[in-house]
DOROVEX-447296 format. One line per field, with one value per residue (C-alpha): x, z, y. Coordinates in Angstrom, 1 decimal. Each point is the difference from the previous one (the first is absolute). Example, Ala and Ser with C-alpha at 12.3 -4.5 7.8 and 13.67 -1.06 7.14 Angstrom:
BEGIN
east (12.3|1.4)
up (7.8|-0.7)
north (-4.5|3.4)
***
This chain:
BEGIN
east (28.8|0.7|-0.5|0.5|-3.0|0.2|-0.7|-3.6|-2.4|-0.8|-3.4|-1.4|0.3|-1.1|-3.0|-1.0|0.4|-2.4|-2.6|0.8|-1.8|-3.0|0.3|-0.3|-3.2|-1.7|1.7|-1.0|-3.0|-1.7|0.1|-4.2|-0.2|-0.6|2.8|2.4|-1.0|0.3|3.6|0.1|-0.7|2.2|3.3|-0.9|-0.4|3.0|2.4|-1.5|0.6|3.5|0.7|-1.3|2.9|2.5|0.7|-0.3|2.4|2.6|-0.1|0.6|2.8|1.6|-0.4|1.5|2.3|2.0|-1.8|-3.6|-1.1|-1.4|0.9|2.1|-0.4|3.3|-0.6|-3.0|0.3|0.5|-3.0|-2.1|1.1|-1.0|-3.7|0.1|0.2|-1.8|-3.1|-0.2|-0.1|-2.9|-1.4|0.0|-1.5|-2.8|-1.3|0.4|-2.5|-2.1|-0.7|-0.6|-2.8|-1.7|-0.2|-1.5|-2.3|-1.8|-0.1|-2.5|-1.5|1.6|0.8|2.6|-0.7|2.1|-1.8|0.3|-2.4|-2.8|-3.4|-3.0|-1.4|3.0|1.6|-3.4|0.9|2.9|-0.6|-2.7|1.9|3.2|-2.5|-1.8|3.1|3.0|1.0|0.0|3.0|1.7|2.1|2.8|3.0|1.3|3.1|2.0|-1.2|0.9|3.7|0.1|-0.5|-2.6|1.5|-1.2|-1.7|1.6|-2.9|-2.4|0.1|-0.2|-1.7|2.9|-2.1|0.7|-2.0|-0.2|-2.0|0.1|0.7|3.1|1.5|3.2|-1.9|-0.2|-1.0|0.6|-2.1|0.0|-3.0|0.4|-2.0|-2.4|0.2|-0.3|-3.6|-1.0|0.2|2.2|-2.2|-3.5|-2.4|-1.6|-3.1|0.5|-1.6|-0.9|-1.0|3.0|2.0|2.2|1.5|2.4|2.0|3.1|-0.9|3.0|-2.1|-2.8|2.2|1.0|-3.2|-0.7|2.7|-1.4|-2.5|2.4|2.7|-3.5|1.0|3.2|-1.6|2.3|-1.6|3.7|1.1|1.9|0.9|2.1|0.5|3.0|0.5|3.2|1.1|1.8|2.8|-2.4|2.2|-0.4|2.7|-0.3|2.2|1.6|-1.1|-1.3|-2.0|-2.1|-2.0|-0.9|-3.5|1.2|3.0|-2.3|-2.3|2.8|1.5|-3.3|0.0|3.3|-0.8|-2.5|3.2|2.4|2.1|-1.0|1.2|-1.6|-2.4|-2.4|-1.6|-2.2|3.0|-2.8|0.2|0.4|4.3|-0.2|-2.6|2.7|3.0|-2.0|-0.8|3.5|0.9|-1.9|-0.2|4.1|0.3|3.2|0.2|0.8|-3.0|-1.4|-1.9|-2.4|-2.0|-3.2|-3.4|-3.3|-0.4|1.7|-0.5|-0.9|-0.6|-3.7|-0.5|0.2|-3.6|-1.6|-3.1|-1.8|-2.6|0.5|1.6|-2.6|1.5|0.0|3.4|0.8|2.0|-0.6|-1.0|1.8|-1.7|0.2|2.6|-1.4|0.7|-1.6|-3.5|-2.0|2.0|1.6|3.2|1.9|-1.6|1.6|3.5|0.3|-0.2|1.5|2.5|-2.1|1.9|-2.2|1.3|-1.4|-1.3|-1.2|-1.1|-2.7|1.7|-3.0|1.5|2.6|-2.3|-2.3|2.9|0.2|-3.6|-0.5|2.9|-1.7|-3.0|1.0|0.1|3.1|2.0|2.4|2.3|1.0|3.0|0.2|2.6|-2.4|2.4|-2.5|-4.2|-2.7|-1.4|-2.8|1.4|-2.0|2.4|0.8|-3.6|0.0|3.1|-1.9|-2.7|2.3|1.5|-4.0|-0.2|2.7|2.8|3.8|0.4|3.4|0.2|3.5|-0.6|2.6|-0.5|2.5|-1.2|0.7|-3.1|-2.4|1.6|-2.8|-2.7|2.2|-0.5|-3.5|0.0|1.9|-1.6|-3.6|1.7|1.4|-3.4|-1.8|2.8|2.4|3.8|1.3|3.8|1.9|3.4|2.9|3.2|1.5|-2.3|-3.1|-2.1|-1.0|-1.1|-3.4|-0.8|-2.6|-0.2|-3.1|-0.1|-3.0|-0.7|-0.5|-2.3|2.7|0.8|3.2|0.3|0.0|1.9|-1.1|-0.5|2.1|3.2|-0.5|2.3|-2.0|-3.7|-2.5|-2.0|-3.1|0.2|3.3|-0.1|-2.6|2.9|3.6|0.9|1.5|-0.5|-0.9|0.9|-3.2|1.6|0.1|2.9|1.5|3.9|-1.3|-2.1|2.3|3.0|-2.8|-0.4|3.1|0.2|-2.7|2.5|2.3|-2.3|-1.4|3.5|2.4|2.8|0.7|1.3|0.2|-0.4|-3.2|0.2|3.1|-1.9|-2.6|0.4|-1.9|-1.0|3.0|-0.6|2.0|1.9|3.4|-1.0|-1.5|2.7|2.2|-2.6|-0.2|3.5|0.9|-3.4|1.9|3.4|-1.7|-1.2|3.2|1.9|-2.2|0.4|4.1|-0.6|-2.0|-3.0|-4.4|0.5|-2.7|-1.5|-3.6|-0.4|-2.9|0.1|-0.6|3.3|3.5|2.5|2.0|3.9|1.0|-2.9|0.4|4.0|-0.9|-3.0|3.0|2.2|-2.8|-0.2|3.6|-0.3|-2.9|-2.8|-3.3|-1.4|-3.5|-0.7|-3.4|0.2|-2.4|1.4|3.7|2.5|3.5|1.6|1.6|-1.6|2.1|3.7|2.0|1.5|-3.1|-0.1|-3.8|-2.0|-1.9|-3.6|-1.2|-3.7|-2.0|-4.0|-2.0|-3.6|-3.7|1.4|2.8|2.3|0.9|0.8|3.4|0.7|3.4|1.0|3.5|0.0|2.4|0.8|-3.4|-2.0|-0.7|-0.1|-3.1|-0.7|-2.6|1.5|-0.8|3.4|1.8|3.1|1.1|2.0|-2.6|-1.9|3.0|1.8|-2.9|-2.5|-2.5|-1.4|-0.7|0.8|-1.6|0.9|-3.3|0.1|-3.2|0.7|-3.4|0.6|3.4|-1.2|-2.7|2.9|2.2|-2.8|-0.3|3.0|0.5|-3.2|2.0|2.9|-1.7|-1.6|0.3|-2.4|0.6|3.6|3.2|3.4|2.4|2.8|3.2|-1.1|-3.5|-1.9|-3.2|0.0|-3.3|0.5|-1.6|0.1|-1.8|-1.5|-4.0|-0.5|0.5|-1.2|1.0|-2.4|-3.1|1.6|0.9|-4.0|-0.9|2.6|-1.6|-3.4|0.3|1.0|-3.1|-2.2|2.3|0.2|-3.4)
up (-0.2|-0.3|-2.9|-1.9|1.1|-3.3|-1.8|1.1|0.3|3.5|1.6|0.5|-3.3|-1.3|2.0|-1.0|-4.1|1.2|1.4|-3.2|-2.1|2.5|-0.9|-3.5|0.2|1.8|-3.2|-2.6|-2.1|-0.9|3.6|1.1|2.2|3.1|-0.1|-0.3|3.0|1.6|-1.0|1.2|3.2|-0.6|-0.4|3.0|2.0|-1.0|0.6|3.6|0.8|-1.9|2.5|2.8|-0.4|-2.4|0.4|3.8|-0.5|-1.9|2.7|2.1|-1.7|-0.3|4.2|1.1|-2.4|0.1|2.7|-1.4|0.1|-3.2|-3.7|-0.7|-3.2|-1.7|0.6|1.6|0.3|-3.8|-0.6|2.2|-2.3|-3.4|1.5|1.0|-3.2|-1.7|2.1|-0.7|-3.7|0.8|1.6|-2.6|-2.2|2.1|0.2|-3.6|-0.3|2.7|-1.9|-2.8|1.7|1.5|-3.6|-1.3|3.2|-0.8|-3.7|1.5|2.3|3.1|2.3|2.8|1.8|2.6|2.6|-1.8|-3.0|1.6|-0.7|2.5|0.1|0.8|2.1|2.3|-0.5|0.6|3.7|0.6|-0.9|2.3|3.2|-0.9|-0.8|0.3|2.6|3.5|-2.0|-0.5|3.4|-0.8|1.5|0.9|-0.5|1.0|3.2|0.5|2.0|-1.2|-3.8|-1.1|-1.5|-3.3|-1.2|-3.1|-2.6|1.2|-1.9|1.8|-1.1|1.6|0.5|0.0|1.6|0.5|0.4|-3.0|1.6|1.7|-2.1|1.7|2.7|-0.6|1.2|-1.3|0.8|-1.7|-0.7|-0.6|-2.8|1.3|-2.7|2.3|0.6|-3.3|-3.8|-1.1|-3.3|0.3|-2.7|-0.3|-1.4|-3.9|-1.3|-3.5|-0.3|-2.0|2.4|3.1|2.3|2.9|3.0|2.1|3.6|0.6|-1.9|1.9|3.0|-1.5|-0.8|3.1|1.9|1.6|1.4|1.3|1.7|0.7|3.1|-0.8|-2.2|-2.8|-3.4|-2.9|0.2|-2.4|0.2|-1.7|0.5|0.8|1.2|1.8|-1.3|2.9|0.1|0.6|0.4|3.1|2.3|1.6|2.9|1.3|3.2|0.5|3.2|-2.3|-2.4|-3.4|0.0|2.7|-2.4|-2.7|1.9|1.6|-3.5|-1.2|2.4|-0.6|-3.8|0.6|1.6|-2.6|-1.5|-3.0|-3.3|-2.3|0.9|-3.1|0.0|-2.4|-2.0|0.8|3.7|2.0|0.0|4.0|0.9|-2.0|1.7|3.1|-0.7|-0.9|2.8|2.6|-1.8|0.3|-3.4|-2.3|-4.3|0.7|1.1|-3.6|0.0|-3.2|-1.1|-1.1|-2.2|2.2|0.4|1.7|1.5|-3.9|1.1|0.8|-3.6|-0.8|1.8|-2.2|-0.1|-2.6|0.0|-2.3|-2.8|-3.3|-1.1|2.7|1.2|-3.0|2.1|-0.9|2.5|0.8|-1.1|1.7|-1.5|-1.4|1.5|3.6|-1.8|1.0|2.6|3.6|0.0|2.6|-2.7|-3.2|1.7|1.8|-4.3|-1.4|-0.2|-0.4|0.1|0.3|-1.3|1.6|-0.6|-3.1|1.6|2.5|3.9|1.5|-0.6|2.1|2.9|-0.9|0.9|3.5|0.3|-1.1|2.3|2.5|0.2|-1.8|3.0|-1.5|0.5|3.1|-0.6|-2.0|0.0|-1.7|-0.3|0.0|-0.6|-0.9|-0.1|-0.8|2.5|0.3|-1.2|-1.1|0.5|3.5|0.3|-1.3|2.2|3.3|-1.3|-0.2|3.3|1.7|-2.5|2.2|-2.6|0.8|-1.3|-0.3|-1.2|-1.0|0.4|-0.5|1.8|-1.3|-3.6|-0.3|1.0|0.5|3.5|2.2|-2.3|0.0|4.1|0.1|-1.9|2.0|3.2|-2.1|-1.4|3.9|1.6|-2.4|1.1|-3.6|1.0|-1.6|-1.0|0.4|0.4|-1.6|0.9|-2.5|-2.6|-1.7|-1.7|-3.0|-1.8|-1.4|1.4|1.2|1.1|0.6|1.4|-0.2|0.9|-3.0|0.1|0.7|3.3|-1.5|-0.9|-2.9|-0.3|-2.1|-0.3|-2.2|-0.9|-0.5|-1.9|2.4|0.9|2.9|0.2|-2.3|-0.3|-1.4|-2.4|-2.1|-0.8|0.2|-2.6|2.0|-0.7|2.5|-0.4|1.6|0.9|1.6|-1.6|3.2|-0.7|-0.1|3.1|1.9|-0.6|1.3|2.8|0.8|-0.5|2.7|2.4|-0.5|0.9|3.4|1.0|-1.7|2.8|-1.2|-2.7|-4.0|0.0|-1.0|-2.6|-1.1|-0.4|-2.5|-3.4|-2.3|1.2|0.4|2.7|1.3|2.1|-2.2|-1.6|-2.6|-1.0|-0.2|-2.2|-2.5|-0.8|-0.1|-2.9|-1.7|0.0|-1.6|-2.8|-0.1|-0.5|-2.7|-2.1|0.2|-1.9|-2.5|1.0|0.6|3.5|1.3|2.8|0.7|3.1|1.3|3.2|1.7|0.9|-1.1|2.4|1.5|-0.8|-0.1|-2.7|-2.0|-0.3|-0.9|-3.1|-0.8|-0.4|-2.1|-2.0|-1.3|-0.5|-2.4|2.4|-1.3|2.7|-0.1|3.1|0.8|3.3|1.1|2.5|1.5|-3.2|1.7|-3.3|-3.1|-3.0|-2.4|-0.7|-2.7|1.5|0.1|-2.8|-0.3|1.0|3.0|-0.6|3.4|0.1|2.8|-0.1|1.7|-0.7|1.7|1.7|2.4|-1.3|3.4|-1.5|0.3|-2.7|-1.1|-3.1|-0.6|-3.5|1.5|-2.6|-1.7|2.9|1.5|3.6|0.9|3.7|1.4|2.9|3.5|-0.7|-2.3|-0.1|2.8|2.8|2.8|-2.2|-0.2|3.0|2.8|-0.8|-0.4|-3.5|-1.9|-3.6|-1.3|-3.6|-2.5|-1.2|-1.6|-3.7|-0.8|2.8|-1.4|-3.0|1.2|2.2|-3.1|-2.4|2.6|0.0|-4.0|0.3|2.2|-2.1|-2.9|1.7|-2.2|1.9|3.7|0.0|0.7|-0.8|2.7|-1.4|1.6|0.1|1.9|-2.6|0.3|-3.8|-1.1|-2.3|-3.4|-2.8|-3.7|1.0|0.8|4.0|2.6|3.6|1.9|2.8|-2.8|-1.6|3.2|0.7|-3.7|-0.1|3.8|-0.7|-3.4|1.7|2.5|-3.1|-2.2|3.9|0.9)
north (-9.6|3.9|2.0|3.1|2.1|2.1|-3.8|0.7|2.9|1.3|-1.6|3.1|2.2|-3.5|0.1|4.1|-1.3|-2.7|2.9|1.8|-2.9|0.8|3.5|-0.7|-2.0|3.3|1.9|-2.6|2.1|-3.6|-1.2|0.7|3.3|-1.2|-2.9|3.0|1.4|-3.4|0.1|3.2|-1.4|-3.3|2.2|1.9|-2.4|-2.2|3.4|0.3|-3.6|0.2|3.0|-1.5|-3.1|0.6|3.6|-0.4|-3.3|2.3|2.3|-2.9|-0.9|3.9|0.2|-3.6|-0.7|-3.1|-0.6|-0.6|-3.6|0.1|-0.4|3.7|1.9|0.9|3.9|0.0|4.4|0.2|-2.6|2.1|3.4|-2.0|-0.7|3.5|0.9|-2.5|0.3|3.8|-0.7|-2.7|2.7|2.2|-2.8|-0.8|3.4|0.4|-3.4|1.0|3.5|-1.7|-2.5|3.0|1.6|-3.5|-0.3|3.4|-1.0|-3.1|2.4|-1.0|2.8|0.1|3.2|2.1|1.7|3.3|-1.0|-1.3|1.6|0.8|-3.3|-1.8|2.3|-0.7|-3.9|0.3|2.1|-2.4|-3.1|1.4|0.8|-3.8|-2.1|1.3|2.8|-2.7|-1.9|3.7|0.8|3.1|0.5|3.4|-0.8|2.9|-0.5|-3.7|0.0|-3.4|-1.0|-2.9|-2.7|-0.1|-3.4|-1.9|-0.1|3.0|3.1|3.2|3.8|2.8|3.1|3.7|2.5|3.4|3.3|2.1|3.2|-1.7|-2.6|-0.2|-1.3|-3.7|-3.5|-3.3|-3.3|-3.4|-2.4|-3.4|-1.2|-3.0|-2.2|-3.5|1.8|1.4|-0.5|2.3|1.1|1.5|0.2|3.2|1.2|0.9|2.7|-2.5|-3.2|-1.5|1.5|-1.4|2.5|-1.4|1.9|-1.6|0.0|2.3|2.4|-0.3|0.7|2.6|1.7|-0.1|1.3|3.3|-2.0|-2.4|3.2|2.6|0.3|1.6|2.5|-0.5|1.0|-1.1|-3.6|-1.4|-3.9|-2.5|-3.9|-2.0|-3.5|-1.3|-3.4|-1.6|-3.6|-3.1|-2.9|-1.6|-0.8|-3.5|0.4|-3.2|0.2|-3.3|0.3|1.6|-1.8|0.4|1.7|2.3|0.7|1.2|2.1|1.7|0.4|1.4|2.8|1.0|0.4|2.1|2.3|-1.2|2.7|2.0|-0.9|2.0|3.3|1.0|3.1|2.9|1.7|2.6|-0.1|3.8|-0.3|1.2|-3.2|-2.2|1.4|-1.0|-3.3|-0.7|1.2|-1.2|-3.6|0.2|-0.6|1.0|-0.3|-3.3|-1.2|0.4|3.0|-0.1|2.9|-1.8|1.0|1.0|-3.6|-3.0|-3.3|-0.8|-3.9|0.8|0.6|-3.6|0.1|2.8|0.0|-2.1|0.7|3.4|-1.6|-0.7|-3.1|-2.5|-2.2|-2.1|-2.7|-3.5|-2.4|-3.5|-3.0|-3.6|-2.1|-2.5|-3.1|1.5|0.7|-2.6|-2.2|0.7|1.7|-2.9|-2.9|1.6|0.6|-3.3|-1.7|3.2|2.6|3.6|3.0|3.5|3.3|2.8|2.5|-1.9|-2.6|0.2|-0.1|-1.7|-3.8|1.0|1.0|-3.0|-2.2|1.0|0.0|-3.3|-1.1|1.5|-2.0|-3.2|-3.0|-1.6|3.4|-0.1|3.0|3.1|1.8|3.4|3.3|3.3|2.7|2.7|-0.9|2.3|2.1|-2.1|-3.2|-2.9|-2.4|0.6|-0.2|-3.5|-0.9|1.4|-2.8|-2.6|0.1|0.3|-3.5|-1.6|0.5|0.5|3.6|1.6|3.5|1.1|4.1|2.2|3.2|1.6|0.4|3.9|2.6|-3.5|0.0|0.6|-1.9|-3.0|0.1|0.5|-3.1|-1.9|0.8|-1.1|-3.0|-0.9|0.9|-3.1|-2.3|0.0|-0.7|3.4|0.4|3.4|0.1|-1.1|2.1|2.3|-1.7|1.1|-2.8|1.2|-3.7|-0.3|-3.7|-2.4|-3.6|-1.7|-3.7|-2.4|-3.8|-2.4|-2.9|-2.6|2.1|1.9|3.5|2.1|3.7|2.2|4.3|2.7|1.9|3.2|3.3|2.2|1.2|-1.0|2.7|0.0|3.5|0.6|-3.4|1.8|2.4|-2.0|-2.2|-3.5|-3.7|-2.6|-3.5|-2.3|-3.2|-3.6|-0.9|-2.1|1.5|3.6|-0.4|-1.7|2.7|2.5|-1.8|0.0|3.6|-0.1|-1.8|2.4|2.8|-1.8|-0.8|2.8|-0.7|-3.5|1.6|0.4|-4.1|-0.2|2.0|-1.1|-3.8|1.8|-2.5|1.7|3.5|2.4|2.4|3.0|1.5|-1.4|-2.8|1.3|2.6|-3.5|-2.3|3.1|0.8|-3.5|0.0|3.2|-1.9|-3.1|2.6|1.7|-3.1|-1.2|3.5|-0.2|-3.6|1.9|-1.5|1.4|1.9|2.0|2.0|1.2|2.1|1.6|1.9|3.4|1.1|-0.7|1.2|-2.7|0.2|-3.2|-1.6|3.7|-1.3|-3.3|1.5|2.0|-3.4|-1.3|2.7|0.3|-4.2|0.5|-1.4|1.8|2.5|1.1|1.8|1.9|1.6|2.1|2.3|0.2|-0.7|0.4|-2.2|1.8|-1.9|1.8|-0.9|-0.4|-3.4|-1.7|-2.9|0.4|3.0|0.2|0.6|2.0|1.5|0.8|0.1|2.1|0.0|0.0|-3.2|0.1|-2.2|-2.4|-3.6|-1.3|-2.9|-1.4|-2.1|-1.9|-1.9|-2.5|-2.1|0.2|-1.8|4.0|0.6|2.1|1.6|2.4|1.8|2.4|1.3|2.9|0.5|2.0|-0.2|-0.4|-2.7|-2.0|0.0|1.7|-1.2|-3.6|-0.1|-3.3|-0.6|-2.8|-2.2|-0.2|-3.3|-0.4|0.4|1.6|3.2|-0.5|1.4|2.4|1.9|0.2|0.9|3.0|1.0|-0.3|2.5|2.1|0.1|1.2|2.7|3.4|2.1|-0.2|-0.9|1.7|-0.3|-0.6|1.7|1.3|3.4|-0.8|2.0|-1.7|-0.1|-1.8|-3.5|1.1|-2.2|-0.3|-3.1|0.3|1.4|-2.4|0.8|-2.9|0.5|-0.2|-2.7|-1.7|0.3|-1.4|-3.0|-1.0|0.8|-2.0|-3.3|0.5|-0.7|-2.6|-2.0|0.0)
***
């Protein structure tokens, strides 16, 4: 199905108003101090990554033409120009918020100091702590003398030095240092010369301080210096050759990242204009490689680990709580009588690690099955899964190497998981697995077996659930389980073919089948408006992109179906247009919380549909990848989703409209505030006590 291109708004200038909603949280006054800086870091961060794929993809796009084996970009040059442009302005904005932050730090004391305003005392830490700590991580290159040009890594940031003798300036030498952040924290705290005072310095200060020491044997007594990072294409090409497996694919893709062309080179608007001409040069870079003047300052996304420990008022985040029906019994009992379904990061993500634990020694257990697309770095539940398998359990690991910049952790893992004897999955072609699923299968007394384990919107890594807002459906409900097992099949036996999944009864699973199952759901509603009659829609999801379902919410809309939409990042819909029989109402949230959760609700008929999905609305969820989206039957999580999302709607403090014009325009009404993360907390926290 082919459509108009101008009917939607392009992916990527979608994506920078997303980052622009970041943005405003670091400029939001009432937001605490050092959560701006986090945001600071956030927005970075996401326009390195965004770079790093969709600029590079773009490019991509620009050099192979028709023949690119990818999704093309109407225009991809003229895309590219707009982000151009509208990163600049972000630019702009950022240091504007970042002055402003400084300003507010020294108003609380808080000193961030450049290697020129040091006093006596911490000019001697500082020497002492660059001879102690710092100067065998600290190799420079001469690089005028190098016929050969490093290649520059991806997420290092380097200091470009200029030096010279002041009674012959024209004689000059250039050198490069990479900063060694893998080795050290990037901020030092410093004496202070008062008590109530904190006084910090970048390591690339430090460096700097100390750079005659570092070129005395050149006898150099000016330097100046200026950082820059190069930002470099990191998709991986899979190549199809298929002597070569998988893992060998990856690691091979790995390297060649670290080589992969530049895509965006950031640097001091400061910098000595010969050492940029230089760089430039020697880098082989043009204008269009995005060359951005920068503050003093890059590689902001260290920010987001600011140190603490200098703020007055400690971290006000609240911490999960147990839900209550997994206070006081084991996790596996409760689910086997009941439907419990957690919402992190409200709800505590222990249960969820509890339920592999207790699988893992429980005598009855004979398998689990599990999808790990990205675990924390030093993941508790892998842990329990190496346990089960020394138990004698049947452990199969679905891990999907391929989940972007988790690459090499996701094969340390597998080797561990291999080593202690777990059967561990890695390959499907052309197909990420991106579902959030686990089956768990135990004997019952009368010698049969029992299936039960969860469905998940996303998150298996303790660390990040503290911080992403998903739900988790805990179940032994015998249809659900037995649609992930067969989603299991699938995945130890992809080359059979989509039948497995295409047996699923209950559980709706991509690649294609769930595009089907929901615009025959949005028909149903559509046909039910033209007869005049209650047609709604409910959906949930980080990104909305997909042609074919944004056509078909367009249908809806001029037959008088209700839209509420609140999408979080990638909005490529219109919501406004004079056609539409009711108006769309399109907010997006972004909060403390990342909002992660993918829910869907069709009032068909009055007896609503409800679903918790893996899967937005994108291309690649739909048709490349395995995700799982699962019906919620149970009339009391029924309710608790839709209470959420009713909190959502109304949310006047964190939301944003999702107008044509991606203007980021906050929702403010008369009514009294409504934060929907707080109230999300309050309405969850509340039934903890009424349940008890």
């Amino acid at each position: 199905m082919a459509h108009d291109k101008r009917k939607t708004i392009a992916r990527d200038i979608s994506w920078l108003s997303f980052n622009a909603r970041v943005l405003q949280e670091a400029a939001d006054p009432t937001v605490p101090l050092r959560e701006r800086i986090r945001f600071l870091g956030i927005f970075s961060n996401n326009l390195d990554e965004f770079f790093r794929v969709r600029v590079a993809t773009l490019r991509r796009m620009i050099q192979l033409g028709s023949k690119a084996n990818m999704h093309l970009e109407n225009n991809p040059q003229q895309i590219i120009d707009e982000i151009q442009m509208t990163v600049l302005n972000q630019q702009g904005e950022f240091h504007r918020i970042w002055e402003e932050v400084t300003a507010q730090l020294k108003e609380q004391k808080i000193f961030l100091l450049t290697e020129k305003e040091l006093n006596k005392e911490q000019q001697e830490f500082v020497r002492n702590y660059f001879e102690e700590e710092v100067s065998s991580d600290v190799i420079p290159l001469m690089i005028e003398n190098i016929p050969e040009f490093p290649a520059l890594h991806d997420r290092s940031i380097y200091l470009a030095v200029v030096m010279w003798k002041k009674e012959s300036a024209l004689k000059r030498k250039f050198a490069l240092i990479e900063l060694p952040e893998r080795t050290q924290n990037r901020f030092i705290i410093l004496p202070s010369p008062a008590p109530d005072e904190h006084h910090i310095i970048l390591l690339e200060d430090v460096i700097r301080f100390n750079l005659p020491d570092i070129f005395s044997y050149f006898g150099y007594d000016q330097y100046h210096s200026h950082i820059f990072k190069v930002t470099r294409d990191a998709e991986i090409d899979i190549d199809e050759d298929i002597s070569t497996n998988i893992i060998q694919k990856i690691e091979k893709g790995i390297k060649n990242r670290r080589k992969g062309k530049p895509v965006r080179f950031v640097y001091d608007r400061e910098m000595d204009p010969g050492l940029l001409e230089y760089l430039v040069r020697r880098l082989n870079l043009s204008k269009r490689d995005n060359l951005i003047p920068g503050g003093r300052i890059h590689n902001f996304r260290d920010f987001m680990e600011f140190p603490e420990q200098v703020f007055k008022e400690k971290r006000q985040r609240k911490k999960s709580f147990d839900h209550p029906m997994l206070t006081t019994r084991r996790v596996s009992d409760v689910i086997l009588e009941k439907d419990v379904m957690l919402h992190f990061p409200y709800h505590s993500f222990w249960p969820l690690i509890d339920l592999i634990r207790e699988a893992a020694f429980d005598p009855d257990v004979t398998s689990i099955k599990i999808t790990c697309y990205r675990v924390a770095p030093q993941s508790k539940i892998i842990n329990a899964l190496i346990n089960a398998v020394r138990n004698g359990k049947e452990v199969i690991v679905m891990l999907e190497l391929r989940a972007r910049f988790e690459e090499e952790a996701n094969i340390e893992w597998k080797n561990r998981l291999e080593e202690e004897g777990a059967k561990v999955l890695v390959e499907i072609p052309n197909m990420k697995v991106h579902s959030k699923i686990c089956v768990i299968r135990k004997k019952t007394k009368d010698n049969n077996s029992v299936m039960y384990g969860f469905v998940s919107t996303g998150n298996l890594s303790e660390r990040t659930a503290k911080l992403y807002g998903d739900h988790c459906l805990l179940t032994a409900n015998q249809k659900i389980m037995a649609d992930v097992n067969r989603m299991f099949n699938y995945l130890e036996q992809p080359k059979s073919g989509m039948n497995f999944l295409k047996d699923c009864k209950v559980i709706v699973p991509s690649p294609s089948i769930v595009k089907k199952e929901m615009l025959n759901l949005i028909d149903e509603e559509i046909r039910q408006a033209r007869k005049k009659k209650p047609a709604a829609i409910t959906l949930k999801m980080n990104s909305l992109s997909d042609d074919d379902m944004i056509a078909k919410l367009y249908e809806a809309a001029r037959a008088g179906v209700q839209l509420k939409l609140i999408v979080r990042g990638i909005f490529c819909m219109f919501s406004e247009h004079k056609k539409f029989e009711k108006p769309i109402r399109a907010i997006s949230i972004v909060d403390e919380y990342l909002e992660h959760a993918r829910v869907w609700v069709f009032h068909n008929k009055g007896k609503e549909k409800v679903y918790i999905s893996s899967a937005d609305w994108m291309l690649r969820n739909l048709e490349h990848r395995v995700e799982a989206t699962c019906p919620i039957w149970n009339e009391e999580i029924q309710q608790e989703l839709k209470d959420i999302l009713n909190i959502q709607l109304q949310d006047n403090v964190k939301a944003r409209w999702l107008d044509n014009e991606l203007s980021n325009e906050y929702v403010r009404t008369t009514k009294k505030k409504i934060r929907s993360q707080v109230e999300t907390y309050n309405y969850l926290f509340k039934k903890t006590q009424t349940e008890k």
